[in-house]
N, C-alpha and C positions, 0 to 999 in steps of 0.2 A: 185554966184555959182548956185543959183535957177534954173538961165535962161537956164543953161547948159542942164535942163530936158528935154527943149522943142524938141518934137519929129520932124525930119525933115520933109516936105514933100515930099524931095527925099526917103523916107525910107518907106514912104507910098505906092508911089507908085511902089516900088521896091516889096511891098508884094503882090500889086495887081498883076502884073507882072508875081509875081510867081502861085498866085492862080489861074489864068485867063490861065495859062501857057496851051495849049492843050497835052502837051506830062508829062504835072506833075501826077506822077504814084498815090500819094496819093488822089489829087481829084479824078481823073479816078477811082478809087478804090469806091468812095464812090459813084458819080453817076452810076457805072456798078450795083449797089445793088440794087439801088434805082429803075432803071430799068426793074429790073427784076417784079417788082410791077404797072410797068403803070407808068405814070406823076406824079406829085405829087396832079394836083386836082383830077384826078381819084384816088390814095392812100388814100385822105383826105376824099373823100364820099365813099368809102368801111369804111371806118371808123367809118364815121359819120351813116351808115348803121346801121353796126354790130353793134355798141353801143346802139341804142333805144330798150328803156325797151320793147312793146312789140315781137320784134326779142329775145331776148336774153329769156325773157320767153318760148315763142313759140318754140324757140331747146328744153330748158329743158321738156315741156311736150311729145315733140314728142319721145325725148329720154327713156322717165319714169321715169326721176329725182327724187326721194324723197323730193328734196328742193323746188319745185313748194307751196306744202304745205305748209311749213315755209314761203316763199317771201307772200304768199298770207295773211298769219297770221299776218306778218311783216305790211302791207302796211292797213291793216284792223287797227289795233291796232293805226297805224298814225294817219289814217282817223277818228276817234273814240277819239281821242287828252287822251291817254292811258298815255302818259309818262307826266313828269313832267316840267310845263310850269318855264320859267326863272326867273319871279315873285316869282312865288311859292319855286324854289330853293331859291332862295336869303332870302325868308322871313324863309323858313328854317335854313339858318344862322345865320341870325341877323333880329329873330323877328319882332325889335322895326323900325330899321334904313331903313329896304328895302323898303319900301311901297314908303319912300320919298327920298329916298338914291339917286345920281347921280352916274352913272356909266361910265367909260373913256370908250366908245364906238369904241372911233374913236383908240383904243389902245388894241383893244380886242385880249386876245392872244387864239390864237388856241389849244383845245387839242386835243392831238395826242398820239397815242398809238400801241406799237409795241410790238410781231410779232404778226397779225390775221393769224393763218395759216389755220383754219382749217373752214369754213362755218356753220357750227354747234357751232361755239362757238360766233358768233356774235349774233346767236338765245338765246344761254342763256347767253347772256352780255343781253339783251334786255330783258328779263323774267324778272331777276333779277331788271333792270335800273327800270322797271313800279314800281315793289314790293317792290322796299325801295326807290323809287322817288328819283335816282338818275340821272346823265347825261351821255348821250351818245357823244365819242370822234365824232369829225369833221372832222378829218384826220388819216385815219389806213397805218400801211405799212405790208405790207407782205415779207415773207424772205421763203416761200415756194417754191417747183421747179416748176418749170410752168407747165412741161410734167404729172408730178405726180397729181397733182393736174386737169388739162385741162382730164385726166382721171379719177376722181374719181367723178362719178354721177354730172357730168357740175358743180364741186365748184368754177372752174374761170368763168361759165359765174354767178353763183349764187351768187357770191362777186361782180360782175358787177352790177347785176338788184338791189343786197341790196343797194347800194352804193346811186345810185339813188332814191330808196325809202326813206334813210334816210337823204340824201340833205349831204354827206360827202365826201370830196375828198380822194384817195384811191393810194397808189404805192405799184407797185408789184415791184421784184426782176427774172431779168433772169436767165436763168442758163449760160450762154455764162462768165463765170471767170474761176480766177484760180484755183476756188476749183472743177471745171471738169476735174482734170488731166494735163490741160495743162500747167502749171506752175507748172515747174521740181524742184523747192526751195522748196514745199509744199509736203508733205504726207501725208494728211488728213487737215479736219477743224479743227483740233486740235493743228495744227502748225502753224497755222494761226498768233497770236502774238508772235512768234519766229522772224516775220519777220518786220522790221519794212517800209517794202517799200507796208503794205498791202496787199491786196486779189490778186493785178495786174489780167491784161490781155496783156499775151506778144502776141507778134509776130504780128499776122492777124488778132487778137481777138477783136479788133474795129468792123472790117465790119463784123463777123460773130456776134459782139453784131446786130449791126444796123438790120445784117439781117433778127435775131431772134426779134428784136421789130417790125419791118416791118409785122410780118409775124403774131404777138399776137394782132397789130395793125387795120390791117384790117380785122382778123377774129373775134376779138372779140371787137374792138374798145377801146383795155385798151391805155389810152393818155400816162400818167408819169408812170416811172420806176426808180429803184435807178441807180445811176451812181457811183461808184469805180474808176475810172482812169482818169489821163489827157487826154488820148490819147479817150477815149469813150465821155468824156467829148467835145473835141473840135468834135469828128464826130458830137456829137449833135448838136453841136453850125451851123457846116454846114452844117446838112442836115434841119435844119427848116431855116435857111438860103434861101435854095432854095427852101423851099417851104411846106416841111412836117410838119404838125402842131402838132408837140410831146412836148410834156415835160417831165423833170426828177429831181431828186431831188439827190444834192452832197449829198453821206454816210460819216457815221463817219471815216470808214476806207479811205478816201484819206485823214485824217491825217493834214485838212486846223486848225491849230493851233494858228494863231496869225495874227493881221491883214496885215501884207504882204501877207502873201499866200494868204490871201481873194483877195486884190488887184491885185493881178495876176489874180485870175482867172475871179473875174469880167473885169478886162480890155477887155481880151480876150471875156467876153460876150458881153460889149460894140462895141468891134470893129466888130461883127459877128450878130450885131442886128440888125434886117429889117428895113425897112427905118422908119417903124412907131413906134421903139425902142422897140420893142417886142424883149423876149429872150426865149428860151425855158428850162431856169432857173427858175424851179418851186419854191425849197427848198433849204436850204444849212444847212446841218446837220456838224456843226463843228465840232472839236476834245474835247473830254472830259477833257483835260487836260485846254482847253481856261478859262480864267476868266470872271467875268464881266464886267472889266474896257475895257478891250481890245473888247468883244463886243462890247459895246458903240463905241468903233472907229471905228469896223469895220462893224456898221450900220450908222457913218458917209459918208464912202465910199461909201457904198450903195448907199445912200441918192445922193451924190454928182456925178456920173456915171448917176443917173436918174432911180432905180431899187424899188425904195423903196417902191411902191406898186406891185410891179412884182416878189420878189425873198425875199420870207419869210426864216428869221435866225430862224432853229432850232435847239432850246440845251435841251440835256437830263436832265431832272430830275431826274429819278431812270436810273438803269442799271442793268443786271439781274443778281442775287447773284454772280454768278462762272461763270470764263472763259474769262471774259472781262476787267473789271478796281477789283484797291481792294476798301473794303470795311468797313467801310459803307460807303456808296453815298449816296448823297441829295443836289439836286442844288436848289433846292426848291425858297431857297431867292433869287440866281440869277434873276432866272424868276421875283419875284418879284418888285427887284431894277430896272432890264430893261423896264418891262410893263408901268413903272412910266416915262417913259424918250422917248421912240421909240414905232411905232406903225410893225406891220406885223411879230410878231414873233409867234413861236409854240412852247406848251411844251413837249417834248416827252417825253414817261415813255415806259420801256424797261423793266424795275421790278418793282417788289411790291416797298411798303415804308420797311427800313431793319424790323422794327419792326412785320410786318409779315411776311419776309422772313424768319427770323429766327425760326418760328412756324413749317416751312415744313419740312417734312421728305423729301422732296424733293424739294429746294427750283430753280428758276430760273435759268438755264444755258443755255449762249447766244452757243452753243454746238448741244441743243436740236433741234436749228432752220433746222440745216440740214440732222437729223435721215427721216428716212422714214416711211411711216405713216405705211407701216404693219409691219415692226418693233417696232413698237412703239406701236398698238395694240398687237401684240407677247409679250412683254414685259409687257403687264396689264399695263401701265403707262397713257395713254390718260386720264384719269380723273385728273393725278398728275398736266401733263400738263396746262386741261384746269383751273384746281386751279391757277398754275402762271398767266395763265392770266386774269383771274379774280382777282388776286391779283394787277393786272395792272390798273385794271379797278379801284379799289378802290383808287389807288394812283393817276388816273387822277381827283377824285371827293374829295380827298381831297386839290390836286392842285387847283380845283375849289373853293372852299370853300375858299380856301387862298387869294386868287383872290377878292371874296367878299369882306371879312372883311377890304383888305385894298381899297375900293372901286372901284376894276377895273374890268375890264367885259372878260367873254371868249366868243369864238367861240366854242357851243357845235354840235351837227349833225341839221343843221336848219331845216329840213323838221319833227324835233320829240319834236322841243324844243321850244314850242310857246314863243312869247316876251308878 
């Protein structure tokens, strides 16, 4: 029966066929985008431009950025080895054991910490990290609007240059979905788990993502963005295909819950990888409902497609009190049990641990991600805010901490975290 899987290679060629097809409306769709941006090496060095720390500075001075001061504070304090070396962490855990302790290196899990929305609050995640010799995340996401934000005193390019100061990879969030209106099932982000097919982007809403990355791409050089859909999904897979060197990282909301869906969708990266098996599959942020056995399979998959230093599994640890999963949440051990077994995964924390969520008069709502920020200054709440995510931040350094004692290593921001 096995054999019966084997894919034909009239079937291969039948797709090529179609992709190669000159009157196929879906390709034509995606190179008329692309296009409209020059070739793709010309796209790739607007990129590569835009991205270098001193460019991205040099707007913010000329503009009168407020954040200039902060990045320069930022990159002094590195310089100056301010923060807390990984030695030093470790011997803060376990005393006796760190000095000679061995740590699973080659297994080191990433942490990672979401929502960063605001520029201001990575400065006092950073304040804080020196003054109780804590750790700074390696990987942040962002779930703020692009437009909102690319307006407020350059915070998209001042999340750019920190990113780089602190040696951490970084995904932002477009606004090209369905919570712009254009998916007619939704009335707000608040009906958002009403549905269970997701945030979706119907209709065009592929190419008008592509177009909106294309566009944050080589103005600001941002590489990875979250991905939500199949349909965004495979534009990705085609357009670094032919040549644009983006990445992105699958959200929780596509809903990949058990290792089949995972295999689906890496097959499709497989089949859409350059010749030198590159994917523009940065992350794959599964469904919170997944367990840990079923990981382990489906970073077998991984593994076996050829991905498994190329497309890091990441599973939430915390989730933010309200709006998202019930509670309490703590995958805590997960992470643990996998770090023991596979290498390339991340921990995200989304909320505090419950035990100080339950402290706040106002605790975490995944809700808050898409209020606007002068509503949310209207409202006197921005301090409440940045407490959730400071409460995030506690939750990735006790993730750390855990990490230690059973002797396994993280990935904290390398450029702050000497070895």
């Amino acid at each position: 029966m096995r054999e019966k899987l084997k894919i034909d290679p009239e079937v291969i060629d039948e797709i090529n066929r179609y992709l190669l097809d000159p009157e196929n409306p879906l390709v034509n769709g995606i190179l008329g985008v692309i296009g409209k941006y020059g070739t793709p090496e010309q796209i790739n060095a607007r990129a590569e431009e835009a991205r270098k720390l001193p460019n991205l500075v040099g707007s913010l001075k000329r503009t009168g950025s407020p954040y200039v001061k902060d990045l320069e504070w930022l990159e002094e304090a590195r310089d100056k080895g301010a923060f807390v070396g990984i030695t030093e962490f470790r011997k803060k855990v376990l005393p006796r054991e760190a000095a000679s302790g061995e740590y699973a290196e080659d297994r080191a899990v990433t942490l990672e910490i979401s929502a960063l929305q605001y520029f201001p609050w990575l400065i006092e995640e950073a304040r804080r990290a020196i003054e109780r010799k804590e750790l700074m995340p390696g990987r942040y996401i962002r779930v703020r609007k692009m437009v909102e934000q690319e307006n407020d005193n350059g915070d998209i390019r001042a999340i750019a240059a920190a990113m780089q100061i602190i040696g951490a990879s970084y995904v932002e969030t477009l606004d090209t979905k369905g919570t712009d209106g254009s998916n007619v099932h939704l009335g707000g982000p608040e009906t958002i788990t009403g549905y269970f097919g997701g945030i979706g982007q119907p209709n065009t809403h592929p190419l008008l993502w592509l177009d909106e990355f294309l566009y944050y791409y080589t103005t600001y050089g941002i590489q990875q963005v979250l991905n939500i859909n199949p349909g965004t999904v495979l534009v990705g897979y085609i357009a670094h295909r032919l040549g644009i060197d983006m990445g992105f990282k699958i959200s929780v909301f596509m809903g990949n819950d058990n290792p089949y869906s995972i295999l689906w969708t890496l097959l499709t990266a497989r089949l859409l990888s350059r010749a030198d098996g590159s994917t523009p599959l940065m992350g794959f942020n599964v469904s919170n409902s997944i367990d840990a056995e079923s990981l382990l399979v489906s970073a077998e998959v991984r593994r076996k497609l050829g991905f498994e230093s190329d497309v890091r599994i990441e599973h939430h640890v915390t989730e933010t009190y309200r709006s998202i999963v019930r509670q309490p949440y703590c995958r805590r051990e997960d992470v643990l049990k996998l770090a023991e077994k596979i290498p390339n995964i991340s921990a995200k924390h989304e909320g505090g641990d419950v035990e100080d969520e339950k402290l706040r008069n106002h605790p975490s709502d995944i809700l808050d991600y898409f209020r606007e920020k002068s509503e949310v200054c209207e409202s006197n709440e921005m301090d409440l805010l940045l407490a959730n995510y400071l409460d995030k931040h506690a939750a990735v350094n006790r993730t750390a901490e855990a990490l230690t004692r059973k002797g396994l290593s993280f990935v904290a921001a390398r450029l702050l975290h000497r070895r």
